[in-house]
MIDOSE-1310 file (N, C-alpha, C; in nm, 2 decimals, decimal comma, always signed):
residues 276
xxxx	+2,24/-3,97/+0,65/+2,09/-3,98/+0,66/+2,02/-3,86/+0,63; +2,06/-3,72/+0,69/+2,00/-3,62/+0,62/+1,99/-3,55/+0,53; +2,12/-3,60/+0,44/+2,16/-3,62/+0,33/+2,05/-3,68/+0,24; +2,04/-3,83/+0,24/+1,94/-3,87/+0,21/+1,79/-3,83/+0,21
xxxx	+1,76/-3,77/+0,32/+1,66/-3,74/+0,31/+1,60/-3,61/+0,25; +1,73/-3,53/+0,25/+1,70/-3,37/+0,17/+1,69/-3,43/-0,02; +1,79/-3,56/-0,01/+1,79/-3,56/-0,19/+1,63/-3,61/-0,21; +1,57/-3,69/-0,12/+1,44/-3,77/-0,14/+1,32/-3,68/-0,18
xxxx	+1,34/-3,53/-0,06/+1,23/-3,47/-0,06/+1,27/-3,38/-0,16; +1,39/-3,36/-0,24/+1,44/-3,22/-0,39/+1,35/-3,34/-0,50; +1,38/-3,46/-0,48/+1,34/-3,58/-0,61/+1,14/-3,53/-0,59; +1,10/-3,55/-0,46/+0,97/-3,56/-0,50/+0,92/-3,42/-0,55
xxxx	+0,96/-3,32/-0,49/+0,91/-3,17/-0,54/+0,88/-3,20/-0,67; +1,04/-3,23/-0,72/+1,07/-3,19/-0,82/+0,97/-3,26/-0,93; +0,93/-3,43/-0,91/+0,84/-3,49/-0,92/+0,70/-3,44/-0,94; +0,65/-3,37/-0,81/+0,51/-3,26/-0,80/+0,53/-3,17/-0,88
xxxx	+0,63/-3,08/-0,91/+0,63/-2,96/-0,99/+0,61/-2,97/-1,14; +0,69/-3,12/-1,18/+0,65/-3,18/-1,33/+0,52/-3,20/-1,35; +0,47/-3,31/-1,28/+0,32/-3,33/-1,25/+0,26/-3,21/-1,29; +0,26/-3,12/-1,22/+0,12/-3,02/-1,21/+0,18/-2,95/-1,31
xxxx	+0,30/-2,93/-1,36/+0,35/-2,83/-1,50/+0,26/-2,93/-1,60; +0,26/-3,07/-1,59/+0,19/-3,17/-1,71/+0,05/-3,17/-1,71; +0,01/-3,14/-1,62/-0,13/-3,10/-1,57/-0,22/-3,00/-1,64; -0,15/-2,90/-1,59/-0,16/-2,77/-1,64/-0,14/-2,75/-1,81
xxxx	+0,00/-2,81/-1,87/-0,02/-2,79/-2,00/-0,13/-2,87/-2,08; -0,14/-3,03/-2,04/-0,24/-3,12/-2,13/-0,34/-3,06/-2,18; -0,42/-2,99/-2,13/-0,53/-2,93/-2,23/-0,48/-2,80/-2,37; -0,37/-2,74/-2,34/-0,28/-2,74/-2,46/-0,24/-2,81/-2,55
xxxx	-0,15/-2,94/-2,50/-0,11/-3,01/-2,57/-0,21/-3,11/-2,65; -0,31/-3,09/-2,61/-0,46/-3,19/-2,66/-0,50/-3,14/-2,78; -0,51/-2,93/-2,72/-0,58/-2,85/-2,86/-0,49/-2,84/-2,98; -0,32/-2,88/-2,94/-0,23/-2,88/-3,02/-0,28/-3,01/-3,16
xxxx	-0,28/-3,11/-3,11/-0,31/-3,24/-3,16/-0,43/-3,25/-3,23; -0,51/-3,17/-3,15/-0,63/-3,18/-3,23/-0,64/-3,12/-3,36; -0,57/-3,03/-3,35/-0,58/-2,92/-3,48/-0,55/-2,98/-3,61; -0,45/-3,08/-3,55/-0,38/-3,16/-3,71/-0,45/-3,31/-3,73
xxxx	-0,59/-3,29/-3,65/-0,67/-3,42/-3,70/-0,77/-3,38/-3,81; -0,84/-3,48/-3,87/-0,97/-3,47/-3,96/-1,07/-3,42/-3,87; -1,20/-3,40/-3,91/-1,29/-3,38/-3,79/-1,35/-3,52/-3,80; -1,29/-3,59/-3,85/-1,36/-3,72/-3,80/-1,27/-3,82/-3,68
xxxx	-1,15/-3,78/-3,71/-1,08/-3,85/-3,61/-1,07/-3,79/-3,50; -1,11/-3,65/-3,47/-1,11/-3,56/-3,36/-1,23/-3,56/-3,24; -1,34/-3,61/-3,32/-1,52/-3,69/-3,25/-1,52/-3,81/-3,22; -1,38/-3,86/-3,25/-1,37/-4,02/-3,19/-1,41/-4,04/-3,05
xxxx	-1,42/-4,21/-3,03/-1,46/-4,25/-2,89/-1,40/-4,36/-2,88; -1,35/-4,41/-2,80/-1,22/-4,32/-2,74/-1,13/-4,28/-2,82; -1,07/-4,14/-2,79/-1,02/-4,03/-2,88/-0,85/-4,09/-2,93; -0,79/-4,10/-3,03/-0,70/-4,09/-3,07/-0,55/-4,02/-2,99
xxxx	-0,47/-4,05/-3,04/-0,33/-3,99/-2,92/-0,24/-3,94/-3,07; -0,17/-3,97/-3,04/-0,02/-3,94/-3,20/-0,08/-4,04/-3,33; -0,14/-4,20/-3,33/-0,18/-4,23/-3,44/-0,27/-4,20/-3,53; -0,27/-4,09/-3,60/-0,39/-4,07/-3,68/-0,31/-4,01/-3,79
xxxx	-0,41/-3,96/-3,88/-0,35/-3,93/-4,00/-0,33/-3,78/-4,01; -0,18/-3,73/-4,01/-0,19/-3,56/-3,98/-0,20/-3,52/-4,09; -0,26/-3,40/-4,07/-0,30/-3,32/-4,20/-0,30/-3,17/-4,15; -0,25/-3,06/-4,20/-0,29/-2,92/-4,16/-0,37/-2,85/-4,28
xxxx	-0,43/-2,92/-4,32/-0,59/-2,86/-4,39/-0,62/-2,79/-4,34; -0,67/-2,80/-4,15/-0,76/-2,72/-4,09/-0,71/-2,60/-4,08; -0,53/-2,58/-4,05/-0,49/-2,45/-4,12/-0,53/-2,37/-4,20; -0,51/-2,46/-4,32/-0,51/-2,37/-4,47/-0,66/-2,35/-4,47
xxxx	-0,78/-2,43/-4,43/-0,86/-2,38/-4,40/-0,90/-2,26/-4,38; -0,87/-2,25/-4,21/-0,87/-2,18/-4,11/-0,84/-2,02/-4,24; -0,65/-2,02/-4,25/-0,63/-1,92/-4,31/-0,75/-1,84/-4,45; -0,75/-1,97/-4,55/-0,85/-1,92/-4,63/-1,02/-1,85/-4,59
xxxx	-1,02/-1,90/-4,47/-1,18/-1,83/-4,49/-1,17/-1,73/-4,45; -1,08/-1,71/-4,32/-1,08/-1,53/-4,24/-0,90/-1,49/-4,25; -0,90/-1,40/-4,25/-0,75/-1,32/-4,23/-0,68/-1,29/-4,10; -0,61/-1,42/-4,09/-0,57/-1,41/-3,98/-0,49/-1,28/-3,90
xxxx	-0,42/-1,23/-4,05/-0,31/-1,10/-3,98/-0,43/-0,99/-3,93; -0,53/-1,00/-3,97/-0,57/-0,85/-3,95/-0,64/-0,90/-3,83; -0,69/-0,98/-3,77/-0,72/-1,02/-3,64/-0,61/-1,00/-3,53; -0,48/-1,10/-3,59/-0,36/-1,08/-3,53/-0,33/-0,90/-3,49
xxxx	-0,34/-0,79/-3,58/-0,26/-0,68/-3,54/-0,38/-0,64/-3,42; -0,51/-0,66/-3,47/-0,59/-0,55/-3,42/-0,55/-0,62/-3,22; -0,56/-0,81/-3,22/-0,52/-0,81/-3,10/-0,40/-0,72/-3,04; -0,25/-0,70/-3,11/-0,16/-0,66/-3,07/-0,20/-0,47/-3,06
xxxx	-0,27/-0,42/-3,09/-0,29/-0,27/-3,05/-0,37/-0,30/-3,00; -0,49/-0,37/-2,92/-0,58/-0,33/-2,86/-0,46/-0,37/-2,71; -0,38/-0,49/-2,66/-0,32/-0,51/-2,60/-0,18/-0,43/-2,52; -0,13/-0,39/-2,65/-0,01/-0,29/-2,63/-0,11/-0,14/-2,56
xxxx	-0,26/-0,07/-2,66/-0,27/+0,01/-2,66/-0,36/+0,02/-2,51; -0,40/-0,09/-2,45/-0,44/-0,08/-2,30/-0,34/-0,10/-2,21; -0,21/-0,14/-2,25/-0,12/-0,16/-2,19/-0,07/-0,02/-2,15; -0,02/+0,02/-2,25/+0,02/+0,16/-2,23/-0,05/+0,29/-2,17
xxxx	-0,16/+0,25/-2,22/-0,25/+0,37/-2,13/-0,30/+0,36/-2,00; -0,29/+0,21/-1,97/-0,33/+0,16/-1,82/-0,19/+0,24/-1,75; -0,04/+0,22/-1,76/+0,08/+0,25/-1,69/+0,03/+0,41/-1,70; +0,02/+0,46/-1,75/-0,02/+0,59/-1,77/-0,08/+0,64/-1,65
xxxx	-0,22/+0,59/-1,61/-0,27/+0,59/-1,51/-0,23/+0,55/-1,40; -0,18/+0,43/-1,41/-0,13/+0,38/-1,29/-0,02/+0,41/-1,19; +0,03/+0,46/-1,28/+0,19/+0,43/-1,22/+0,18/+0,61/-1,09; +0,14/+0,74/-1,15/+0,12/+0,84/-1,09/+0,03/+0,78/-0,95
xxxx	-0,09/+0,69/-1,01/-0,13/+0,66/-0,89/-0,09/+0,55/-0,77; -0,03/+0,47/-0,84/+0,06/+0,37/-0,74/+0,17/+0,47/-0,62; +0,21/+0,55/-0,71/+0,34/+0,63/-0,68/+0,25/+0,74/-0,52; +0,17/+0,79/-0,58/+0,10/+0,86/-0,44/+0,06/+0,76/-0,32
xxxx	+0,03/+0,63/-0,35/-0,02/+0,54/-0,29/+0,06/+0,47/-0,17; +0,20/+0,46/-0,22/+0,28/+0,40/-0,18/+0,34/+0,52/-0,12; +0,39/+0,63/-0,17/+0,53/+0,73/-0,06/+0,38/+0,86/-0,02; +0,27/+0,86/-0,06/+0,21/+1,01/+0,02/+0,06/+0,89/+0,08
xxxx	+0,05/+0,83/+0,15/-0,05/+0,73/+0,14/-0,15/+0,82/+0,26; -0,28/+0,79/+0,26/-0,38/+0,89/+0,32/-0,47/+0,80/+0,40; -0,51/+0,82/+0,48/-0,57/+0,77/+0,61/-0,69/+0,67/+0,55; -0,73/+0,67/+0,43/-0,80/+0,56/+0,33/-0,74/+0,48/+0,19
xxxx	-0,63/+0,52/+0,23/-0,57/+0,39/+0,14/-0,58/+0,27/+0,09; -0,53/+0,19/+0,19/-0,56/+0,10/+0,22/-0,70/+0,07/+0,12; -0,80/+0,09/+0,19/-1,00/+0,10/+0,17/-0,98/+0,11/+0,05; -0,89/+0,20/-0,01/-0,93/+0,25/-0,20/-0,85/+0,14/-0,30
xxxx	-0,72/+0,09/-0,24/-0,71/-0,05/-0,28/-0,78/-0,18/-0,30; -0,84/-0,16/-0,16/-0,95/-0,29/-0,17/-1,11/-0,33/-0,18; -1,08/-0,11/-0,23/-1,23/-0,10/-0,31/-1,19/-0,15/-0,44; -1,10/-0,07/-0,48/-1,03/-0,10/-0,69/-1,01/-0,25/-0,70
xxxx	-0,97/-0,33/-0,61/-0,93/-0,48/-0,60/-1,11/-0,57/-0,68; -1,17/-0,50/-0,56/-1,35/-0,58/-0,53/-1,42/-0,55/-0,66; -1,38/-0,49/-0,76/-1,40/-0,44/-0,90/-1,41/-0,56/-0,96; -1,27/-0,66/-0,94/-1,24/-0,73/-1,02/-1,31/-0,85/-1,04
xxxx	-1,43/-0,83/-0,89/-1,49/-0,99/-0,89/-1,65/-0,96/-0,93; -1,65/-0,84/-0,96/-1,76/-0,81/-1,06/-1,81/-0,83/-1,24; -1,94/-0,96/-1,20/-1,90/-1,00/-1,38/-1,96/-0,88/-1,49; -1,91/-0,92/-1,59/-1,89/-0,85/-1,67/-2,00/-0,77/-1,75
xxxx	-2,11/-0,88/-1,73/-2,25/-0,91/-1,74/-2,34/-0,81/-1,68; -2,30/-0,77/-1,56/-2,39/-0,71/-1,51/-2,39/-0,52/-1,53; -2,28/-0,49/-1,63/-2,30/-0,40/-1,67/-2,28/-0,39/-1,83; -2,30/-0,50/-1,90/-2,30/-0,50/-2,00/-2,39/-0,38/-2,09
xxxx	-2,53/-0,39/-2,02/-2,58/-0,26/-2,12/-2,57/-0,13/-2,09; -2,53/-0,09/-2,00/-2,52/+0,04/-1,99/-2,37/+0,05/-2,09; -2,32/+0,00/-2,09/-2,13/+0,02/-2,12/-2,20/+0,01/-2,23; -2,29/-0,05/-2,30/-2,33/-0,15/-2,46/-2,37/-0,01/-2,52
xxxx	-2,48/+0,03/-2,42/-2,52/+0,16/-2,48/-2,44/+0,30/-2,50; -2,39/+0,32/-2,39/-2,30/+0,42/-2,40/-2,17/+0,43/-2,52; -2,18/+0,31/-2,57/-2,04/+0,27/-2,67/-2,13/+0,37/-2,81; -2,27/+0,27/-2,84/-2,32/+0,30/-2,93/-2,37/+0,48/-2,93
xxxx	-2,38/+0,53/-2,80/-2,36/+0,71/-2,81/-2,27/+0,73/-2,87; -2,16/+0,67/-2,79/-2,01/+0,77/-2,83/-1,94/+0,69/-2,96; -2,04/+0,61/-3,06/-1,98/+0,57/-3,13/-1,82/+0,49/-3,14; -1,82/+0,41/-3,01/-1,72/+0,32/-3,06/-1,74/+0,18/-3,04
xxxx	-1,85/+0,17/-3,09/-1,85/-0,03/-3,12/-1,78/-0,04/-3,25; -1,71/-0,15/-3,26/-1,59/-0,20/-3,34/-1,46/-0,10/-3,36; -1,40/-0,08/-3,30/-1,30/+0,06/-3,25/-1,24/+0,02/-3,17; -1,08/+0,07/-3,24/-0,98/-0,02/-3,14/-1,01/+0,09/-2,96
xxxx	-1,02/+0,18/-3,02/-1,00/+0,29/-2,91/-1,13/+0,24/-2,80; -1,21/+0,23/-2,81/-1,37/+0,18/-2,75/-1,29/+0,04/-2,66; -1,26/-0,06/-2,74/-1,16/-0,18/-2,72/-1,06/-0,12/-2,54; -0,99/-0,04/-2,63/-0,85/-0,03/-2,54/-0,90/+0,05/-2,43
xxxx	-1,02/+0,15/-2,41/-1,07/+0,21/-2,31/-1,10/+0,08/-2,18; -1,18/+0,04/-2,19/-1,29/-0,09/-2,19/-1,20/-0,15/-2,09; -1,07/-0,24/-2,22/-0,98/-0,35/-2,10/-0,91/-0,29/-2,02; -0,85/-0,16/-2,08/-0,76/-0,09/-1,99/-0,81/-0,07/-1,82
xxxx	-0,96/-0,03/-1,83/-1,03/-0,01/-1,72/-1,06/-0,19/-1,63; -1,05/-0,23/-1,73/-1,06/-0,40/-1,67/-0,96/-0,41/-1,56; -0,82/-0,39/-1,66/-0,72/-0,46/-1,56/-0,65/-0,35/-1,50; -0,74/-0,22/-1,49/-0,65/-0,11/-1,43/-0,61/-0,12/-1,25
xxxx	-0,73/-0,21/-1,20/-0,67/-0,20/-1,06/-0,62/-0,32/-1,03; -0,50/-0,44/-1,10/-0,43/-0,54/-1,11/-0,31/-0,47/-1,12; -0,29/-0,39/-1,21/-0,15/-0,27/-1,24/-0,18/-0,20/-1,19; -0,26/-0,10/-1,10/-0,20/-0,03/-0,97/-0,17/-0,11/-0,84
xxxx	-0,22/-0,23/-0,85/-0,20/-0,30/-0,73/-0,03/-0,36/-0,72; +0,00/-0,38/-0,88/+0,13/-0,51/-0,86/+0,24/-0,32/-0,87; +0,12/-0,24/-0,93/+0,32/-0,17/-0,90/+0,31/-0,06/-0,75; +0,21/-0,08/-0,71/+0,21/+0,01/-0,56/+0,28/-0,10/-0,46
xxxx	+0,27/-0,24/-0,50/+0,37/-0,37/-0,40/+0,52/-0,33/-0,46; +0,54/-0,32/-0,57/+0,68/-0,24/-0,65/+0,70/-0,16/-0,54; +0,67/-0,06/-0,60/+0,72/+0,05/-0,53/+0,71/+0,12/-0,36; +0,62/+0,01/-0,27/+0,62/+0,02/-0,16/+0,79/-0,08/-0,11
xxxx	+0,85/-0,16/-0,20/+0,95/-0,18/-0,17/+1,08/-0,11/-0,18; +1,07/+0,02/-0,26/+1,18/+0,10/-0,24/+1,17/+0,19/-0,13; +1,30/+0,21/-0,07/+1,30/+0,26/+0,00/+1,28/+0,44/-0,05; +1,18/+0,48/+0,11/+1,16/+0,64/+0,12/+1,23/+0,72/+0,08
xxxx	+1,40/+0,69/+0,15/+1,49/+0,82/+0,14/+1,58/+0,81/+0,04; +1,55/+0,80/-0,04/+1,61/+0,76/-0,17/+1,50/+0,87/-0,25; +1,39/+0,88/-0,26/+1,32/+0,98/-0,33/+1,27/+1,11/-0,24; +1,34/+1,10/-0,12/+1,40/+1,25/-0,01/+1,53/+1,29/-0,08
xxxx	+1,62/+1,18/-0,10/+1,74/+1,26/-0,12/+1,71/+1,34/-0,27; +1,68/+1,25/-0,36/+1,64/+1,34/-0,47/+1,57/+1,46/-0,46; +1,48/+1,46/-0,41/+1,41/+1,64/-0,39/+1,50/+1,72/-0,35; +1,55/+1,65/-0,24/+1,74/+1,72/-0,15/+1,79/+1,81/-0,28
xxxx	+1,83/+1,69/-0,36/+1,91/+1,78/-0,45/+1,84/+1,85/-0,58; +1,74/+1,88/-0,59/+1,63/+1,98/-0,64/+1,54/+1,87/-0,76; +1,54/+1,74/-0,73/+1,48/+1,66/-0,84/+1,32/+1,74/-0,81; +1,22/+1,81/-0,97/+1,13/+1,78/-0,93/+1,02/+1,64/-0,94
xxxx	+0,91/+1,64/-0,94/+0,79/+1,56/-0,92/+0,82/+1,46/-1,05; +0,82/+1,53/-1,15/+0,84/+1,47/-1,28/+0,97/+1,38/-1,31; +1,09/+1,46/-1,22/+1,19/+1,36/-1,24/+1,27/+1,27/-1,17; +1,15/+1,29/-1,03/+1,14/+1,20/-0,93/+1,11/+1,06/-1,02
xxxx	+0,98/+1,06/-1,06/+0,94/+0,99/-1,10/+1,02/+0,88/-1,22; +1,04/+0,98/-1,31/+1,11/+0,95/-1,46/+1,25/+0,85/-1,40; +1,34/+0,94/-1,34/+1,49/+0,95/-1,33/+1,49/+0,89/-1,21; +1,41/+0,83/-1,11/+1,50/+0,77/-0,99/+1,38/+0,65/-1,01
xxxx	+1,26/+0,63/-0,99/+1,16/+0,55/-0,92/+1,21/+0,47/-1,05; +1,12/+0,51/-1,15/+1,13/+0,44/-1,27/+1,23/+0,33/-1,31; +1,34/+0,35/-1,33/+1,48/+0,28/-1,30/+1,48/+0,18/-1,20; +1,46/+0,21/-1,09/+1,45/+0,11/-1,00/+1,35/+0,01/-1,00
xxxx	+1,25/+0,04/-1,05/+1,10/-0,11/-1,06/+1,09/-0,09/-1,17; +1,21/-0,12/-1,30/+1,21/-0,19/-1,41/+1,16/-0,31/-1,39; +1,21/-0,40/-1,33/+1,19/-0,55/-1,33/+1,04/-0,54/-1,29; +1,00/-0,49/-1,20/+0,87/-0,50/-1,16/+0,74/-0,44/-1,27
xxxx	+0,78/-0,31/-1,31/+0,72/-0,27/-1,42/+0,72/-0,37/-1,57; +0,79/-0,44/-1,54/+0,84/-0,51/-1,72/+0,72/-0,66/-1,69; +0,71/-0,71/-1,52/+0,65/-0,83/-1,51/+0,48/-0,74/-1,54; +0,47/-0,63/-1,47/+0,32/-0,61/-1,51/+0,27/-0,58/-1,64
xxxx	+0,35/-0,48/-1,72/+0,33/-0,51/-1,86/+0,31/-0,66/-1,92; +0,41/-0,75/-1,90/+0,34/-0,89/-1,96/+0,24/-0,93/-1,96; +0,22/-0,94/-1,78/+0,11/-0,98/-1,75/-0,04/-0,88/-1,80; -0,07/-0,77/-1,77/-0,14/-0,69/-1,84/-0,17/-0,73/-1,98
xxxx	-0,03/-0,77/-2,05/-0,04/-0,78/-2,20/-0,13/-0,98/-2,22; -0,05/-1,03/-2,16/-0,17/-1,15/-2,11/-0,30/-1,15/-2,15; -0,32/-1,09/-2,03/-0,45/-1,06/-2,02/-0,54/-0,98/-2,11; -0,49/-0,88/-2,14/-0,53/-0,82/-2,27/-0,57/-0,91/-2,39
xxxx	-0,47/-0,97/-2,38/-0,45/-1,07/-2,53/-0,57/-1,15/-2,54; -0,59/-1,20/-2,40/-0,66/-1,38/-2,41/-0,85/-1,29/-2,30; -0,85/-1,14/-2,36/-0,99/-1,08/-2,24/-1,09/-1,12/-2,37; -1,19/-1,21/-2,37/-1,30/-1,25/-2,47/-1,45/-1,21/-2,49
xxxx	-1,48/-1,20/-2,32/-1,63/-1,11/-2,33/-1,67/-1,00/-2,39; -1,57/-0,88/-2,36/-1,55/-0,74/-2,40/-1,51/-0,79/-2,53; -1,45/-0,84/-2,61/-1,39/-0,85/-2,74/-1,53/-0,87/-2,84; -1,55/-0,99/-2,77/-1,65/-1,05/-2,84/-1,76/-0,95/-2,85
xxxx	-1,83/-0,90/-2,77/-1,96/-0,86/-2,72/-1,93/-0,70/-2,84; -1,86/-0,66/-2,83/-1,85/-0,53/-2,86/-1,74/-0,51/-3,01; -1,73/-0,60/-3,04/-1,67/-0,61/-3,22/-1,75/-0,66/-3,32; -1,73/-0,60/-3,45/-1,82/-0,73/-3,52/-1,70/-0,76/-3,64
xxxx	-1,62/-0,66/-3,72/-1,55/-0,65/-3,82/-1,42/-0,60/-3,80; -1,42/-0,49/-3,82/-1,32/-0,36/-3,80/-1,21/-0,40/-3,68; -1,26/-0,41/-3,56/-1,17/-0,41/-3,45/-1,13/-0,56/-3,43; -1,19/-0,66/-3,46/-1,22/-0,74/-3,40/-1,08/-0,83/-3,41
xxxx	-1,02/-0,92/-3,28/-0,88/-0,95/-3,23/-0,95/-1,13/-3,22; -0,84/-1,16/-3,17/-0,84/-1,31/-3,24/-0,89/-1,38/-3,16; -1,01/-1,30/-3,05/-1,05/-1,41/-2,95/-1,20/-1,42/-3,01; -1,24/-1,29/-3,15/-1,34/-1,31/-3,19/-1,30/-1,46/-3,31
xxxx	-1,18/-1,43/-3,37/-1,17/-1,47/-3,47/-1,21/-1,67/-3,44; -1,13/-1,68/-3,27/-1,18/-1,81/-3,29/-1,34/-1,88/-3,25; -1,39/-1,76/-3,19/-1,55/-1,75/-3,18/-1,62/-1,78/-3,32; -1,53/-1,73/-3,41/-1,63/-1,75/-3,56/-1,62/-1,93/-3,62
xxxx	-1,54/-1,95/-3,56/-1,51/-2,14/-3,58/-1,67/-2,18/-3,52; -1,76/-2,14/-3,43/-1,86/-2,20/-3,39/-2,00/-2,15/-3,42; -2,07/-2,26/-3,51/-2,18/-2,18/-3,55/-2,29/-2,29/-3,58; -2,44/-2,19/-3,63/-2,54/-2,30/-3,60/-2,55/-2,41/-3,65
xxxx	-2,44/-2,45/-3,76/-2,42/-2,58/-3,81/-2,38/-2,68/-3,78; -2,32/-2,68/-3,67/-2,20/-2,75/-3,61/-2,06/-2,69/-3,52; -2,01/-2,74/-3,45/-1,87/-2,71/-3,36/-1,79/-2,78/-3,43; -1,73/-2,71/-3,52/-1,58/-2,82/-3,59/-1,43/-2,85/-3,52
xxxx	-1,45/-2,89/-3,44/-1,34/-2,93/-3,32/-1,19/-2,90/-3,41; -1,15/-2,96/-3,51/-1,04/-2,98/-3,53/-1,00/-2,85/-3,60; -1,13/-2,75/-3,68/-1,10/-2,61/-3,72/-1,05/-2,50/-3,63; -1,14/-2,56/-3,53/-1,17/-2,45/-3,40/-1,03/-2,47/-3,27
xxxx	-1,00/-2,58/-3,30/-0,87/-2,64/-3,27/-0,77/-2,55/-3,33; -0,75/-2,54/-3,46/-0,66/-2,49/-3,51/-0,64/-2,35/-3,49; -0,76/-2,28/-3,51/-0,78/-2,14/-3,48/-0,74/-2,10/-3,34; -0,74/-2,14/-3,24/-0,72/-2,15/-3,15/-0,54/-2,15/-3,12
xxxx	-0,52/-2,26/-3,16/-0,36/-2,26/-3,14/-0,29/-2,15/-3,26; -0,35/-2,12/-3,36/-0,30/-1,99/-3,41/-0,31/-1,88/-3,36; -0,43/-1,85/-3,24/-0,44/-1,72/-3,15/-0,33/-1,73/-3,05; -0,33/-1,82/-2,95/-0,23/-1,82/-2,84/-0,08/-1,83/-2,92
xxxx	-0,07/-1,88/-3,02/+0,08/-1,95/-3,03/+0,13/-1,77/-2,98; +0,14/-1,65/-3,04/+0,19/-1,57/-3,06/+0,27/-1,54/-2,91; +0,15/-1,55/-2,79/+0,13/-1,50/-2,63/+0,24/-1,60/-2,56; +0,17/-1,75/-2,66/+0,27/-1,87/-2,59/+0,42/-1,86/-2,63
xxxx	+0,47/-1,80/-2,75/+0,62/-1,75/-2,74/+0,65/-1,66/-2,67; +0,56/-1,58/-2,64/+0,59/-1,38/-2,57/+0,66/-1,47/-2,45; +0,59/-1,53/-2,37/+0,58/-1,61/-2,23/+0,71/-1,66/-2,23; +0,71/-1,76/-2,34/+0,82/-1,85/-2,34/+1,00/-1,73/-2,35
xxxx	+0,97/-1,65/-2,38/+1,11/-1,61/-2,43/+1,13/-1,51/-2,31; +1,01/-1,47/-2,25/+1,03/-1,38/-2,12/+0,97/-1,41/-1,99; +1,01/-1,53/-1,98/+0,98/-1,59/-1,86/+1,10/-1,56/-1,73; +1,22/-1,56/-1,82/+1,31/-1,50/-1,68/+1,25/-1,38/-1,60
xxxx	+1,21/-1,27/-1,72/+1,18/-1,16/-1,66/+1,08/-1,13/-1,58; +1,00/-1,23/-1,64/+0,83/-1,25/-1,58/+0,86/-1,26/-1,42; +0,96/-1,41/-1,40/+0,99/-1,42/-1,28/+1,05/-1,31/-1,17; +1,13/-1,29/-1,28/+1,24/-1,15/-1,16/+1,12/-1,05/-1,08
xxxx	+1,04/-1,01/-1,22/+0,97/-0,91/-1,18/+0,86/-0,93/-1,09; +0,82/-1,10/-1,10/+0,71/-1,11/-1,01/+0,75/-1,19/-0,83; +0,91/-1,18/-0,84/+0,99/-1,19/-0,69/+1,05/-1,08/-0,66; +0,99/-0,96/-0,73/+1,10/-0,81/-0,69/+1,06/-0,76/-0,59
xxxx	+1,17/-0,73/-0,49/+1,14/-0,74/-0,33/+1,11/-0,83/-0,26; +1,11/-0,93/-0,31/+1,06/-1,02/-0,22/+1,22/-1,06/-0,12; +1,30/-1,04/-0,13/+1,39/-1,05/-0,02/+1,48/-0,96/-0,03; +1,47/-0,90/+0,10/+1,57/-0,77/+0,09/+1,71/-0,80/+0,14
């Protein structure tokens, strides 16, 4: 009997976990389909499913009007290059946070946290302006400052939960035997919240990839990453669904393999510590 009843309730999870995985991807799988319609069969009412007539025009489209690679790189350096400079910052400060922590800790966490639910909008022109002083509108560097500061207190947060999981005397014994500050860091910490450091970089890189306000608002040519690129599918002539469709699934496909091939890791690193 309790037998049965454990297989009943593994069947229904497993049932809900499909569900809401089907859930969650359909508006994927929708913009997939749409891309390889006409724009006439994509305005339909009621809309079409697998019967229609496929065509990847809107590709060759797509590709003939704008350049897709140079949108593509500029996303992957503005991404990698706030990636890297965010750990930069972060990591020395997670590292004080967690093993030298100060009677406002805590508070400075969940001041850096309360950043995040500030929109983007409300300091758009001072940032707008100050770009245009220091001369970097359309600049990857202008770009990578910008997001880096976006998602800087997301990556001190996921790796101060890292590293408040290793244990204290593990980076006592090293000082013990003359490690200094630098190779504290490098040579014992580092090593240890690989998995955790490897899930924030993804995630960071995510986010980077798919950040549109800042991209949009502050590129026109030069810098501009492929969240502008699919912004240019819409204009005062019309919304061409099945273009903009396509452009679209040429921006993510790249993020949507990243994900897919490092999803083990994603996981490891986003259950690291979680059971000691």
């Amino acid at each position: 009997m309790a037998r049965a009843v454990t297989t009943r309730r593994k069947t229904l999870t497993t049932l809900a976990a499909w569900g809401i995985a089907l859930l969650i991807f359909f508006p994927i799988l929708w913009m997939i389909l749409t891309s390889f319609k006409t724009e006439q069969d994509a305005v339909l009412s009621p809309p079409v499913w697998f019967w229609f007539d496929w065509t990847t025009e809107n590709y060759v489209t797509v590709m003939d009007r704008a350049n897709y690679f140079r949108f593509f790189m500029n996303s992957v350096i503005i991404a990698i290059g706030s990636t890297a400079l965010g750990l930069l910052i972060a990591i020395p400060a997670a590292w004080s946070m967690a093993f030298v922590p100060g009677a406002k800790t805590k508070d400075l966490l969940m001041w850096m946290l309360s950043t995040k639910m500030m929109p983007g909008v409300a300091v758009l022109v001072p940032i707008y302006l100050i770009f245009i002083k220091l001369k970097l509108l359309d600049t990857h560097f202008g770009l990578i400052i910008v997001i880096m500061l976006i998602n800087l207190p997301i990556i001190i947060w996921m790796l101060y939960t890292y590293f408040k999981e290793i244990p204290g005397e593990i980076l006592e014994a090293a000082r013990m035997d003359g490690a200094t500050l630098r190779s504290e860091i490098l040579y014992v910490l580092l090593p240890m919240a690989i998995p955790g450091i490897a899930s924030t970089v993804l995630l960071n890189i995510i986010l980077a990839w798919n950040e549109a306000f800042w991209t949009i608002t502050l590129t026109t040519v030069d810098a501009a990453p492929l969240t502008k690129f699919i912004s240019s599918f819409s204009s005062p002539q019309g919304l061409f669904y099945a273009k903009l469709s396509a452009a679209s699934t040429m921006a993510i496909a790249p993020i949507l393999i990243m994900g897919w091939f490092s999803q083990k890791q994603l996981v490891r690193g986003l259950t690291f510590g979680a059971v000691k």
